[in-house]
Backbone as XML, in Angstrom:
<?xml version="1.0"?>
<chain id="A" units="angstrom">
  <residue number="1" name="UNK">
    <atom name="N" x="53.517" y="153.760" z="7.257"/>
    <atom name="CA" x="52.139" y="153.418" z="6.945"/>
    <atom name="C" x="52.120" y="152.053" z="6.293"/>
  </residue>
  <residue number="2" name="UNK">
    <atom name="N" x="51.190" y="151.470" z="6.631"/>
    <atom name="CA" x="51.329" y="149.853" z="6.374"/>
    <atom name="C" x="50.608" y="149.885" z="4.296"/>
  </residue>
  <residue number="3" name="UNK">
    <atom name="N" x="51.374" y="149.054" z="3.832"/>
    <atom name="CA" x="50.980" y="149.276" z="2.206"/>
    <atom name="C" x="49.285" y="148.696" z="2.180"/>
  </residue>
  <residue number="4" name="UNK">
    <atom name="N" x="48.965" y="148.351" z="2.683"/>
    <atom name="CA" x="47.565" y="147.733" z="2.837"/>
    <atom name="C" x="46.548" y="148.600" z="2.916"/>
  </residue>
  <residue number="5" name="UNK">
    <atom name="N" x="46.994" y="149.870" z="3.843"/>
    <atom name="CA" x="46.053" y="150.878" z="3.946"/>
    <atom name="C" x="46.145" y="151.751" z="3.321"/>
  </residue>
  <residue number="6" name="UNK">
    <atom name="N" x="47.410" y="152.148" z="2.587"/>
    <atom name="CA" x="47.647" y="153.074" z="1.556"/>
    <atom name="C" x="46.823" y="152.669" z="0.218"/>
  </residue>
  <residue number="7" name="UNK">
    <atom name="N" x="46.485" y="151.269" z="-0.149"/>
    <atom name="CA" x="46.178" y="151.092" z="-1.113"/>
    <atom name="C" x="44.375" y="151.003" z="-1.489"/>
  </residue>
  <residue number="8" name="UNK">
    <atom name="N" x="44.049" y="150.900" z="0.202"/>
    <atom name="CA" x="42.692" y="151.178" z="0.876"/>
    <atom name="C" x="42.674" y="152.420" z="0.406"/>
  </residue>
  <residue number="9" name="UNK">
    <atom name="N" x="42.958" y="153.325" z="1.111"/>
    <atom name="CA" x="42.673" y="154.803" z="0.937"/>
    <atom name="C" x="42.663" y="154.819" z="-0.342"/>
  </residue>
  <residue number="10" name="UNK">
    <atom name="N" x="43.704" y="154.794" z="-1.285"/>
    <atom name="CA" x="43.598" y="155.255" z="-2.969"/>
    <atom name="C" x="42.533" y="154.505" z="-3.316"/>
  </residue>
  <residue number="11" name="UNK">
    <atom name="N" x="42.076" y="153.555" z="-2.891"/>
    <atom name="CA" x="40.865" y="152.927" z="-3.576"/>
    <atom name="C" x="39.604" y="153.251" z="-3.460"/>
  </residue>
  <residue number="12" name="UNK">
    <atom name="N" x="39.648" y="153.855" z="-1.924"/>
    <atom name="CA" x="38.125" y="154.887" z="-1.360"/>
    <atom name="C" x="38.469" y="156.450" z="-1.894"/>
  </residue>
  <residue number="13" name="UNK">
    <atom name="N" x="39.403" y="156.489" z="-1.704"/>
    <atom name="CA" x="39.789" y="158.516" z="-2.545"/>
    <atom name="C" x="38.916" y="159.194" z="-1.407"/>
  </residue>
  <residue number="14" name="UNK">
    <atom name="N" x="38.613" y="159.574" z="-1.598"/>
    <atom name="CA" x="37.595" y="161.256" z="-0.619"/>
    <atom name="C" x="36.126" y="160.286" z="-0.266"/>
  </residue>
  <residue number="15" name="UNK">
    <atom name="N" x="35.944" y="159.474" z="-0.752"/>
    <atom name="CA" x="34.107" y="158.778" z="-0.955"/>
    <atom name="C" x="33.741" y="158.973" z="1.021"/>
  </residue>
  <residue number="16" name="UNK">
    <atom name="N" x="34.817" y="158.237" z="1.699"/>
    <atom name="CA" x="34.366" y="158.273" z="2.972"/>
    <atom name="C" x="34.602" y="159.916" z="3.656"/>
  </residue>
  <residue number="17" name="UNK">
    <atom name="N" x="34.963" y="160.790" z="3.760"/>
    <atom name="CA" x="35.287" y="161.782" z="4.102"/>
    <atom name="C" x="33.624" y="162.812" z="3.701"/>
  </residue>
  <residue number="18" name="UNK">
    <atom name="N" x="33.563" y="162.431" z="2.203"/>
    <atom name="CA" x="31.816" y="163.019" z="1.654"/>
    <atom name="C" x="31.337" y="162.431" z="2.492"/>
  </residue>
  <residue number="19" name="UNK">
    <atom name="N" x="31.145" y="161.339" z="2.514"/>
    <atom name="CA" x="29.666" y="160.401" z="3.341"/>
    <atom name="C" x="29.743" y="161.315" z="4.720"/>
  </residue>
  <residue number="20" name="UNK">
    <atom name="N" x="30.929" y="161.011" z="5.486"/>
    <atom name="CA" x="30.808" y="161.392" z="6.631"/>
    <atom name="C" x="30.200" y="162.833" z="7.040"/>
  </residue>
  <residue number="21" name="UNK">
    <atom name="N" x="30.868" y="163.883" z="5.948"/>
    <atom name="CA" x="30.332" y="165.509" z="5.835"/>
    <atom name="C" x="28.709" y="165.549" z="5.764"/>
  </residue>
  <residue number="22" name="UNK">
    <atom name="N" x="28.124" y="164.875" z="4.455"/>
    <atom name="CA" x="26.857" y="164.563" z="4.630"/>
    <atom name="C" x="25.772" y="164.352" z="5.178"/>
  </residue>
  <residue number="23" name="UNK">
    <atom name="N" x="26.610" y="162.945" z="5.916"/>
    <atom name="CA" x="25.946" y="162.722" z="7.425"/>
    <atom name="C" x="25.672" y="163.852" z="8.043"/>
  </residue>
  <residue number="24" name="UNK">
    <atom name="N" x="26.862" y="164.097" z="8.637"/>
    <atom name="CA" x="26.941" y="165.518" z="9.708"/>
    <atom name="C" x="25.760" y="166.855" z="9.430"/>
  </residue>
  <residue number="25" name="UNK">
    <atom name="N" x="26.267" y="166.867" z="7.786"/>
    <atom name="CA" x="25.249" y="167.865" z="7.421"/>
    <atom name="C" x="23.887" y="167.797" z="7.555"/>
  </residue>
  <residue number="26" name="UNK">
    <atom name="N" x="23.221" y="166.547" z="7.451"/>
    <atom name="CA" x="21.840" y="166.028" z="7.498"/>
    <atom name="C" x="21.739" y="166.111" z="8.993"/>
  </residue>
  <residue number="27" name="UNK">
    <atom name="N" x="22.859" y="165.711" z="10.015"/>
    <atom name="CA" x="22.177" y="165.848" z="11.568"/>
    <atom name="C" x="22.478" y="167.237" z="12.194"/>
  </residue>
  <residue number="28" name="UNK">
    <atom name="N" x="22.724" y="168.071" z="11.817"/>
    <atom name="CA" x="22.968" y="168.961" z="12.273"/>
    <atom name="C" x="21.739" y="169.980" z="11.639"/>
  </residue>
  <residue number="29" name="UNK">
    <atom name="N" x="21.315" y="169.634" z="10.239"/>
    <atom name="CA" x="20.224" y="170.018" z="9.618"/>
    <atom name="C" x="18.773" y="170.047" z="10.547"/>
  </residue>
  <residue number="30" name="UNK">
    <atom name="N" x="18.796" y="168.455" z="10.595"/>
    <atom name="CA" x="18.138" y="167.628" z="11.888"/>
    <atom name="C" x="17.540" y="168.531" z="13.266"/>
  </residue>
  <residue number="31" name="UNK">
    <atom name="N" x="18.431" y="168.703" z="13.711"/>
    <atom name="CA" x="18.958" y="169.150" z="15.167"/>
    <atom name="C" x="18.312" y="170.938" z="14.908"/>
  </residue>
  <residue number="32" name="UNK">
    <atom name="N" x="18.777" y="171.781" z="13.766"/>
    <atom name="CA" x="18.328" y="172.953" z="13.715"/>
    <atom name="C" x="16.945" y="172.760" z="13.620"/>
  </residue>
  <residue number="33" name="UNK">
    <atom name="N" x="15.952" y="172.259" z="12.398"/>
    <atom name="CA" x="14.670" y="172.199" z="12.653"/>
    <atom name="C" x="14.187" y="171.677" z="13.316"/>
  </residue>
  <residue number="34" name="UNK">
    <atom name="N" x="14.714" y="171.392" z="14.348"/>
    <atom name="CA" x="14.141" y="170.836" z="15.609"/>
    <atom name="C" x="13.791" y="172.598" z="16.704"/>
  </residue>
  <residue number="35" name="UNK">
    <atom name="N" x="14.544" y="172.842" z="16.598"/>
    <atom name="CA" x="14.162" y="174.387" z="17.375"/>
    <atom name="C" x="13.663" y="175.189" z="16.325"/>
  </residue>
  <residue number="36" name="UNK">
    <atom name="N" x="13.596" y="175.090" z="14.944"/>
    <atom name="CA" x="12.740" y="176.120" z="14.346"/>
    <atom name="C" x="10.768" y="175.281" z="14.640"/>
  </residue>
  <residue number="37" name="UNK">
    <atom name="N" x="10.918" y="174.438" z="14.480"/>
    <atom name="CA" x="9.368" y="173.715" z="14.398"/>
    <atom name="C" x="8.738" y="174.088" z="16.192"/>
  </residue>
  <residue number="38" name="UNK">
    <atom name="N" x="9.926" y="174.426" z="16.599"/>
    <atom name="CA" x="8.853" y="174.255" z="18.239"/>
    <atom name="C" x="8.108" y="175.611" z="18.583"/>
  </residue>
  <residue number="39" name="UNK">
    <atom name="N" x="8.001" y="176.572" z="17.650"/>
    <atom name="CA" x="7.314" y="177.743" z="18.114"/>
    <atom name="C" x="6.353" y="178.186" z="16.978"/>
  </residue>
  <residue number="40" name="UNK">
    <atom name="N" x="5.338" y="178.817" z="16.643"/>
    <atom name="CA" x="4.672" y="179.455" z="15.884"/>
    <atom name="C" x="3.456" y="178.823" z="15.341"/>
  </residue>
  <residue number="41" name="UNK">
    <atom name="N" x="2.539" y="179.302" z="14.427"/>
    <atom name="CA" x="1.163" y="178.849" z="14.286"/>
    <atom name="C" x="1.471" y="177.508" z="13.792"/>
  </residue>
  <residue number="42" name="UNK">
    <atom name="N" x="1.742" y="176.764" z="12.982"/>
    <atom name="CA" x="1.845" y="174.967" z="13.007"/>
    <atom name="C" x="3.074" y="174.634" z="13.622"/>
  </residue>
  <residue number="43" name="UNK">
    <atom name="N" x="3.597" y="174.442" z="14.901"/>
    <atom name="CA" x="4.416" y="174.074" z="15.888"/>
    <atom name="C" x="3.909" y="173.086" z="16.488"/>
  </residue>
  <residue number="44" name="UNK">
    <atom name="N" x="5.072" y="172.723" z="16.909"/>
    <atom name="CA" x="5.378" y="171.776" z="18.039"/>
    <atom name="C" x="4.079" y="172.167" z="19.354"/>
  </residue>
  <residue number="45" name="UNK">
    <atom name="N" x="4.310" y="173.293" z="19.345"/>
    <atom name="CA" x="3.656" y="174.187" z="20.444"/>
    <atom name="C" x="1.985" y="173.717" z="20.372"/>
  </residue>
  <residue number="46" name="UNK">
    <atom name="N" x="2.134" y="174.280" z="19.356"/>
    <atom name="CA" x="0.483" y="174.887" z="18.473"/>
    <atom name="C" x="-0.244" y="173.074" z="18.766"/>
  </residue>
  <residue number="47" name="UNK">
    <atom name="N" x="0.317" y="172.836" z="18.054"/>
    <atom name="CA" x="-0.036" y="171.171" z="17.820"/>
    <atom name="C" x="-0.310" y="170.376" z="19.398"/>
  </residue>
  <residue number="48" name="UNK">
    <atom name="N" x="1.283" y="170.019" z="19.799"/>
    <atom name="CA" x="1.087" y="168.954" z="21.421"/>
    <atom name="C" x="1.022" y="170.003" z="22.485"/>
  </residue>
  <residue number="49" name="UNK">
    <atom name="N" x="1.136" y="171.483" z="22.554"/>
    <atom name="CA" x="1.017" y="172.096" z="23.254"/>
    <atom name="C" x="2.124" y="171.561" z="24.857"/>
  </residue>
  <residue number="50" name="UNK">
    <atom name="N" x="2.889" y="171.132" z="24.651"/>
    <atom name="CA" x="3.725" y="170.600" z="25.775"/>
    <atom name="C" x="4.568" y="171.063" z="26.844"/>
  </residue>
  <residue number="51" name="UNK">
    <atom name="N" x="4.389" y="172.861" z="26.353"/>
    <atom name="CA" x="4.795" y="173.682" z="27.586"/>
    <atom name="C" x="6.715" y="173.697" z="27.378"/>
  </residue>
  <residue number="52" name="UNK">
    <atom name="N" x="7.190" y="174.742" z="27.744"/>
    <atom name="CA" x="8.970" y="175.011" z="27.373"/>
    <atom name="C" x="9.843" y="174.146" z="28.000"/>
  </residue>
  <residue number="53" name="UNK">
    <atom name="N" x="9.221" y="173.730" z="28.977"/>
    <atom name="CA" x="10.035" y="173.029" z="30.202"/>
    <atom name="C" x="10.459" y="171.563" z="29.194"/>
  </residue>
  <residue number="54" name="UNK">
    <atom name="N" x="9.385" y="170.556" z="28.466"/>
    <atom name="CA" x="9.434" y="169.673" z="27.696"/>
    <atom name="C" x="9.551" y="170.076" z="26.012"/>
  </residue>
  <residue number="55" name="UNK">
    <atom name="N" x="9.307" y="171.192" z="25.778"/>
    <atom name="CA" x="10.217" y="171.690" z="24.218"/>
    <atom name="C" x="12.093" y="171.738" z="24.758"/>
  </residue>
  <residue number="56" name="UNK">
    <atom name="N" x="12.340" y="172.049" z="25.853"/>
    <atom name="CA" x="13.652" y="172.141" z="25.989"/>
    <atom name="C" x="14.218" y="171.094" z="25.837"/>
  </residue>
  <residue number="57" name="UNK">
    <atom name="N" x="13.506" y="170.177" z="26.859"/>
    <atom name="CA" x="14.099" y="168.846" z="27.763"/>
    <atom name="C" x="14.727" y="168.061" z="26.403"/>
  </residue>
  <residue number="58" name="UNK">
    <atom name="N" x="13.607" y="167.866" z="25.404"/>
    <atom name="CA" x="14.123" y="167.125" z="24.108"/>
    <atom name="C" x="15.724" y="167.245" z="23.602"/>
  </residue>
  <residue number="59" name="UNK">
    <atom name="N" x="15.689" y="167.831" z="22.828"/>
    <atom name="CA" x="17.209" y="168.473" z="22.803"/>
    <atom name="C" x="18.733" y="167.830" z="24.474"/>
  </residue>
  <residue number="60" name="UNK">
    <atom name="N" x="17.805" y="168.344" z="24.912"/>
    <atom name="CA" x="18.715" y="167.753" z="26.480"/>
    <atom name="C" x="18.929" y="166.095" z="26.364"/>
  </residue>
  <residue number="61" name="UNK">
    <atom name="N" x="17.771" y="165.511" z="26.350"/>
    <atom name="CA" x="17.690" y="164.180" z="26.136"/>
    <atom name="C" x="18.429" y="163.365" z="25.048"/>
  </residue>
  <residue number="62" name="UNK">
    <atom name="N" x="18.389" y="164.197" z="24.162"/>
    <atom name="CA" x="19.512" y="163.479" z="22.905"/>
    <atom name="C" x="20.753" y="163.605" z="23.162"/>
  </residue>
  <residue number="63" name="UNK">
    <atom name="N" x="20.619" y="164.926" z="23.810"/>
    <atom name="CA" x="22.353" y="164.674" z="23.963"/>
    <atom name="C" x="23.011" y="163.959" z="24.796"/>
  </residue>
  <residue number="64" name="UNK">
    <atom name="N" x="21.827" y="163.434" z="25.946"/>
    <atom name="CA" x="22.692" y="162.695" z="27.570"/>
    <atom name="C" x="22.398" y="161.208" z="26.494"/>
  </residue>
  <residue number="65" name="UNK">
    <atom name="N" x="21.463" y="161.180" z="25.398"/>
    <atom name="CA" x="21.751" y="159.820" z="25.089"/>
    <atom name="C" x="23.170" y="159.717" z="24.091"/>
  </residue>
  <residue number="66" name="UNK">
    <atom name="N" x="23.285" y="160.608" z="23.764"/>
    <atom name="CA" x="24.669" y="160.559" z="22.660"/>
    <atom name="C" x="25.948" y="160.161" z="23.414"/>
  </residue>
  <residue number="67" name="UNK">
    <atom name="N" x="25.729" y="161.151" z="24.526"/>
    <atom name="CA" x="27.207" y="161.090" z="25.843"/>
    <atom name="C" x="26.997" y="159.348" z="26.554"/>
  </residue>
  <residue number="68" name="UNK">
    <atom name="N" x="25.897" y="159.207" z="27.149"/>
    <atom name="CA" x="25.824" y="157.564" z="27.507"/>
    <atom name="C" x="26.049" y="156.694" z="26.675"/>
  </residue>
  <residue number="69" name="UNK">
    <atom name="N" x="25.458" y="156.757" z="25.570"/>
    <atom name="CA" x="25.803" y="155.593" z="24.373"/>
    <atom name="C" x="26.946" y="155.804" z="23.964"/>
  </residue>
  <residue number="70" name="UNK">
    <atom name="N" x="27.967" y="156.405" z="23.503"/>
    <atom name="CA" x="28.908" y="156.659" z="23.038"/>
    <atom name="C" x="29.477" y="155.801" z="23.816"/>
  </residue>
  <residue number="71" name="UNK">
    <atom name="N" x="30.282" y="155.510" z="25.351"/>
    <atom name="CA" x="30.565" y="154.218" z="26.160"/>
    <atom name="C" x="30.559" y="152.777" z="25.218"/>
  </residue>
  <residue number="72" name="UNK">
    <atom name="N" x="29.368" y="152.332" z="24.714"/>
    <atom name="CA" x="28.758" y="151.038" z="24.330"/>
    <atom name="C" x="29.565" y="151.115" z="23.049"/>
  </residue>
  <residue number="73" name="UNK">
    <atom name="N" x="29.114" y="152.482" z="22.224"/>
    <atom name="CA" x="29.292" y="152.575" z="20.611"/>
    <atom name="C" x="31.037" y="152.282" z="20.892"/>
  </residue>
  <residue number="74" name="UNK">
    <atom name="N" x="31.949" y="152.978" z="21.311"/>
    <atom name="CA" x="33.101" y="153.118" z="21.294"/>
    <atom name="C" x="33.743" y="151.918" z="21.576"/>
  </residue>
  <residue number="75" name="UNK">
    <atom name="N" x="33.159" y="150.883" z="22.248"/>
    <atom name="CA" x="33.370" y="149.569" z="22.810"/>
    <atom name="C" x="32.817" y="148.525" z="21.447"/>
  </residue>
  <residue number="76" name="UNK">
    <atom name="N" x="31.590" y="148.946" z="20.652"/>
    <atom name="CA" x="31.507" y="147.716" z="19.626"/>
    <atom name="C" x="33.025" y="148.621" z="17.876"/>
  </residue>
  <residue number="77" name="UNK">
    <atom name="N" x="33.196" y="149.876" z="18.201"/>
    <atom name="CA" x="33.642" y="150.465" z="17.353"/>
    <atom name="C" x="35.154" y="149.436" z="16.933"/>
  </residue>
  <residue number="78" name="UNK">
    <atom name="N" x="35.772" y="148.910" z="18.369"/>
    <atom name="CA" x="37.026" y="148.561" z="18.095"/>
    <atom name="C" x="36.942" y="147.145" z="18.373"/>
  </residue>
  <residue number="79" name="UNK">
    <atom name="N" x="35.463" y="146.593" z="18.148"/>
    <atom name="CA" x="35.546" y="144.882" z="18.398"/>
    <atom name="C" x="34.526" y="144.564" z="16.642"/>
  </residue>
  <residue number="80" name="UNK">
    <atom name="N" x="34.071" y="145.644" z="15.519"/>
    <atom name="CA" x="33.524" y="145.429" z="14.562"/>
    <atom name="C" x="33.333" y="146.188" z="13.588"/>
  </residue>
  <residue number="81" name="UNK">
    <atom name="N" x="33.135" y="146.033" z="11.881"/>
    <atom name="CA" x="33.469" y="146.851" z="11.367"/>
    <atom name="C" x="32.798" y="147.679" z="11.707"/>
  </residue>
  <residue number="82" name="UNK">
    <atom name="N" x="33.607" y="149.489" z="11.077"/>
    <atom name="CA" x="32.797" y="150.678" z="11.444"/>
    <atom name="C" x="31.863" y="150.813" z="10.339"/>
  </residue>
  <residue number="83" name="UNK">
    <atom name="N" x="31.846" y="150.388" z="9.128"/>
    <atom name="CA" x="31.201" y="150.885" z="8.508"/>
    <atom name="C" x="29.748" y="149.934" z="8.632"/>
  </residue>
  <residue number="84" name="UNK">
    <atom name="N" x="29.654" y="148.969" z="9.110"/>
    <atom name="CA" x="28.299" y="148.553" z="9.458"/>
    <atom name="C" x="27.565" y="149.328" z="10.417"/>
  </residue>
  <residue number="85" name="UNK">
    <atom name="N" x="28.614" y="149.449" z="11.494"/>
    <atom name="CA" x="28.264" y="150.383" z="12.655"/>
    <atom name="C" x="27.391" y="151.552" z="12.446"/>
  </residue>
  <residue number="86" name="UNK">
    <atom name="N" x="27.942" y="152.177" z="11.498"/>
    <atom name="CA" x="27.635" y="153.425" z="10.466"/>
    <atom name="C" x="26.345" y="153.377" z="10.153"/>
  </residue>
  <residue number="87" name="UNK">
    <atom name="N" x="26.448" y="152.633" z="9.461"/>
    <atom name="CA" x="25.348" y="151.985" z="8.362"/>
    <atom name="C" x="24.188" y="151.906" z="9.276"/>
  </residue>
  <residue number="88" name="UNK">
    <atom name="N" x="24.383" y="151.113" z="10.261"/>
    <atom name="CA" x="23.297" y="150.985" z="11.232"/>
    <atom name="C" x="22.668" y="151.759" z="11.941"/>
  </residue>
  <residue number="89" name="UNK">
    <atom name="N" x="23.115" y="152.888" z="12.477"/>
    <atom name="CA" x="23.169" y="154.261" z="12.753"/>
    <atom name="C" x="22.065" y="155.099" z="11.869"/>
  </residue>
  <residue number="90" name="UNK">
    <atom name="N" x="22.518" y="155.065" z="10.364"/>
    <atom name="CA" x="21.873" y="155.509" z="9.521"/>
    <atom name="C" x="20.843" y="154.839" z="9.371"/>
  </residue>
  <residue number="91" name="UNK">
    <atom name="N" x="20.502" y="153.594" z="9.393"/>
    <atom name="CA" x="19.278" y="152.918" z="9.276"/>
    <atom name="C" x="18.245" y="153.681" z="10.779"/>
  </residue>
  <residue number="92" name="UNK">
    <atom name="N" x="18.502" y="153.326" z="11.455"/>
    <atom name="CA" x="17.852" y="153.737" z="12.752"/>
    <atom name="C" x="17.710" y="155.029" z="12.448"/>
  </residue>
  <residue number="93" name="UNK">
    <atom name="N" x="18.149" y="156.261" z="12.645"/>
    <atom name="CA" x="18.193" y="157.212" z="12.050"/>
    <atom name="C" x="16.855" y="157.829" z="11.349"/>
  </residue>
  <residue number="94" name="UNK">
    <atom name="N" x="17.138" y="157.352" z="10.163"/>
    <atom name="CA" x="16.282" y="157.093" z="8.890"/>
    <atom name="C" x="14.513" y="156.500" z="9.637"/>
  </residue>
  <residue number="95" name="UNK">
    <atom name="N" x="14.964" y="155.186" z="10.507"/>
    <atom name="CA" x="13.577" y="154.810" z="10.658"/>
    <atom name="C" x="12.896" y="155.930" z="11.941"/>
  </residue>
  <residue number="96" name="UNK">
    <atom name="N" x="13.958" y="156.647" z="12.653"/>
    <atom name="CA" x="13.102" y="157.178" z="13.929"/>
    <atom name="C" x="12.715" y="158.688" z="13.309"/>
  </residue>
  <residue number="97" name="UNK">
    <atom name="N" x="13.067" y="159.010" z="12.265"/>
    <atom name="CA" x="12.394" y="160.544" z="11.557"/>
    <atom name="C" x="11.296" y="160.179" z="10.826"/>
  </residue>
  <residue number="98" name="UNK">
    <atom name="N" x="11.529" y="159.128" z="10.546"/>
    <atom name="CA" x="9.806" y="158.504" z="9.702"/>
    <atom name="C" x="8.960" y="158.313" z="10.630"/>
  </residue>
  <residue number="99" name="UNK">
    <atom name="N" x="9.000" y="157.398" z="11.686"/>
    <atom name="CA" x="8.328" y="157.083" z="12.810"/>
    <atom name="C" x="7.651" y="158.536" z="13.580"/>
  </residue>
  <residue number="100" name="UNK">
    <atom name="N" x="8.451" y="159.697" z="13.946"/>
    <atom name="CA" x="8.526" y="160.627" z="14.281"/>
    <atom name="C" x="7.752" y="161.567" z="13.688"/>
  </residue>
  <residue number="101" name="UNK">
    <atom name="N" x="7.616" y="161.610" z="12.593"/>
    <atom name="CA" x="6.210" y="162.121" z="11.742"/>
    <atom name="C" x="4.918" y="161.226" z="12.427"/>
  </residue>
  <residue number="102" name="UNK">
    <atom name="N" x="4.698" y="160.557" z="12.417"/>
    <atom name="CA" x="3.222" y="159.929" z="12.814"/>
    <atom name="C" x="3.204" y="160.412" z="14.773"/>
  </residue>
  <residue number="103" name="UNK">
    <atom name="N" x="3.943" y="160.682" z="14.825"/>
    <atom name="CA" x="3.513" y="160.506" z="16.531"/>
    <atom name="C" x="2.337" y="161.367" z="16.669"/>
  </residue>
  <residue number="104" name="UNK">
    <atom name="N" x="1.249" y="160.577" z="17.320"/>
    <atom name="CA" x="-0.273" y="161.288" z="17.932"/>
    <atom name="C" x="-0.082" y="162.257" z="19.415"/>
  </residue>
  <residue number="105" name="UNK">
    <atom name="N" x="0.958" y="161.800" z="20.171"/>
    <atom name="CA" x="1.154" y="162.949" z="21.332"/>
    <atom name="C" x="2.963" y="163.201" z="21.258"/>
  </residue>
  <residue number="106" name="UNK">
    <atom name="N" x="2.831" y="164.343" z="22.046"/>
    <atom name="CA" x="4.424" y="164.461" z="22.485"/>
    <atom name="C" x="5.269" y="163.536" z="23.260"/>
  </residue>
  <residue number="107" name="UNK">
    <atom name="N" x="4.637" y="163.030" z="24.310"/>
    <atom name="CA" x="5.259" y="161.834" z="24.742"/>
    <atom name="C" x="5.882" y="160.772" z="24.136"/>
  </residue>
  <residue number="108" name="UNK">
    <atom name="N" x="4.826" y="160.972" z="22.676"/>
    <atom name="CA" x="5.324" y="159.341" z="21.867"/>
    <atom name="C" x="6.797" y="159.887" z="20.895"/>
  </residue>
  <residue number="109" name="UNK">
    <atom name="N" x="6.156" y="160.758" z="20.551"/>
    <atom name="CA" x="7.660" y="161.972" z="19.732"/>
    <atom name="C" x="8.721" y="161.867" z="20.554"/>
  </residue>
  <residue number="110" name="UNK">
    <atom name="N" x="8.439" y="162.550" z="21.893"/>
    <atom name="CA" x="9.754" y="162.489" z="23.115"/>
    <atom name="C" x="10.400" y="161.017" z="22.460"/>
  </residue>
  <residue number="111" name="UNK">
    <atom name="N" x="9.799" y="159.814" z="23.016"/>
    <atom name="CA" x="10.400" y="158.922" z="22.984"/>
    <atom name="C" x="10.716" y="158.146" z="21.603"/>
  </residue>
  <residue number="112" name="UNK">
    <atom name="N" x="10.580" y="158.048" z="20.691"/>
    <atom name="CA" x="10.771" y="157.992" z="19.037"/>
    <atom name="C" x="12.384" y="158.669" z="19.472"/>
  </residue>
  <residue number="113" name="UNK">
    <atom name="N" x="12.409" y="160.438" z="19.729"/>
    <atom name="CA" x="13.121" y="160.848" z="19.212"/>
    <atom name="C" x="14.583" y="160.383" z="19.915"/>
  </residue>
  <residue number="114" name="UNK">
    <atom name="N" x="14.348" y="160.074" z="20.664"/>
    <atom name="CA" x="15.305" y="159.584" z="21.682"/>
    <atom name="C" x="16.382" y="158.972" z="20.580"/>
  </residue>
  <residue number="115" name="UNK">
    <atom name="N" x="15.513" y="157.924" z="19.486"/>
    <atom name="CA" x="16.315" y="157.262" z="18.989"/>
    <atom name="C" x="17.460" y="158.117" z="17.868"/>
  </residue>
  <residue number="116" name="UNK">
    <atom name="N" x="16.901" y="159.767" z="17.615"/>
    <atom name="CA" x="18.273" y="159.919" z="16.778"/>
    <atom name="C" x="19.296" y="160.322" z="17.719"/>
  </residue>
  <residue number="117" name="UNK">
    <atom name="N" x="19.581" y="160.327" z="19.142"/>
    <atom name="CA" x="20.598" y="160.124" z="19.653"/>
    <atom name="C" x="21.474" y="158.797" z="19.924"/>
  </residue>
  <residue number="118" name="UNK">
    <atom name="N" x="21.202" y="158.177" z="18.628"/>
    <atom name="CA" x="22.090" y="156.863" z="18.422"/>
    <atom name="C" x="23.353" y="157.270" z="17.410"/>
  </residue>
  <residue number="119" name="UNK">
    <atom name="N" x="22.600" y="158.467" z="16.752"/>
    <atom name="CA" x="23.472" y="159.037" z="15.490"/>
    <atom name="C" x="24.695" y="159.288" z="16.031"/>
  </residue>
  <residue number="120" name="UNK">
    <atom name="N" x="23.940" y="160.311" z="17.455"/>
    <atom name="CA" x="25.532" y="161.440" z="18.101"/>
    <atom name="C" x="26.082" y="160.435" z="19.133"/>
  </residue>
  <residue number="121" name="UNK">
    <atom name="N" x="25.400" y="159.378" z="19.440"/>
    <atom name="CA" x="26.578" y="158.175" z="20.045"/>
    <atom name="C" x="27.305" y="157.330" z="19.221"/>
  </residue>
  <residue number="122" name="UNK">
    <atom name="N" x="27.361" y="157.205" z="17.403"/>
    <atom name="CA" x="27.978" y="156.716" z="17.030"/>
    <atom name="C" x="29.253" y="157.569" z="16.689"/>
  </residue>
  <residue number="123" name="UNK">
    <atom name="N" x="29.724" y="158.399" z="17.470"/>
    <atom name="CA" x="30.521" y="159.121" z="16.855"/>
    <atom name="C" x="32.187" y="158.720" z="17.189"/>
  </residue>
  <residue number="124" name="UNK">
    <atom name="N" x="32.370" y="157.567" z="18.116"/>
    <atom name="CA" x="33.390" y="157.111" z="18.197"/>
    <atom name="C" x="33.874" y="156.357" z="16.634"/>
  </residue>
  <residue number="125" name="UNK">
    <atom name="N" x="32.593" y="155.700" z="16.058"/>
    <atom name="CA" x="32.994" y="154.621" z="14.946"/>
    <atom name="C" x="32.997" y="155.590" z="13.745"/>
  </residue>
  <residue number="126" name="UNK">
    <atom name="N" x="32.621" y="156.821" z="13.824"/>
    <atom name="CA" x="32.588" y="157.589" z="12.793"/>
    <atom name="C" x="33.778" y="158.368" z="13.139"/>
  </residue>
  <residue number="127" name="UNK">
    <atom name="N" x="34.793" y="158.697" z="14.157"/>
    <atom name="CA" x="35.721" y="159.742" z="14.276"/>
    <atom name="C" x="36.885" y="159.087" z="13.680"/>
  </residue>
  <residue number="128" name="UNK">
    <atom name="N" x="37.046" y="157.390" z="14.338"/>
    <atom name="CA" x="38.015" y="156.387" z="13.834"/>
    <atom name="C" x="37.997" y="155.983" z="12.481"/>
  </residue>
</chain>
């Protein structure tokens, strides 16, 4: 092990290993109330009324964007730091669940949400 990174690690201790759990925990948090909100008297349903075929599709859609982007992410992962990468991730993130509250139809939600499948395509710069 090169002394450079040994002295990295003792200097971060566990800090990146939390962040990363965190993360995970918040998108996976994410991802569950996403199928609890789509059924019952103030729903997804109730509200844009958008029919199962497009309550499903969502979910589907994040993930073919996580699997496509991941390509790009994995390609800037080993040409820049990860932790900006990260960082950036989390910013976007952060701005498409805020954004995502205001949406006036489902269509505009559909596409907002698209963007937290930037999270599950950064997962090359977050595995490294």
């Amino acid at each position: 092990m090169d002394v450079g990174v040994a002295k990295r690690a003792a200097h971060y201790g566990s800090f990146p290993l939390v962040a990363l759990a965190a993360t995970v925990l918040l998108e996976t948090g994410e991802r569950g109330s996403l199928s609890q909100a789509s059924y019952g008297k103030n729903s997804l349903e109730a509200h844009f009324n958008p029919g199962d075929f497009w309550l499903s599709a969502l979910p589907v859609a994040l993930s073919l964007i996580g699997i496509v982007g991941s390509m790009p992410f994995g390609h800037l992962a080993d040409r820049m730091r990860r932790t900006l990468l990260l960082a950036g991730a989390m910013v976007i993130w952060t701005v498409v669940m805020g954004v995502s509250a205001l949406a006036p139809t489902f269509l505009l939600l559909f596409i907002i949400r698209l963007g937290v499948g930037v999270v599950e395509a950064n997962g090359p710069a977050a595995i490294s």
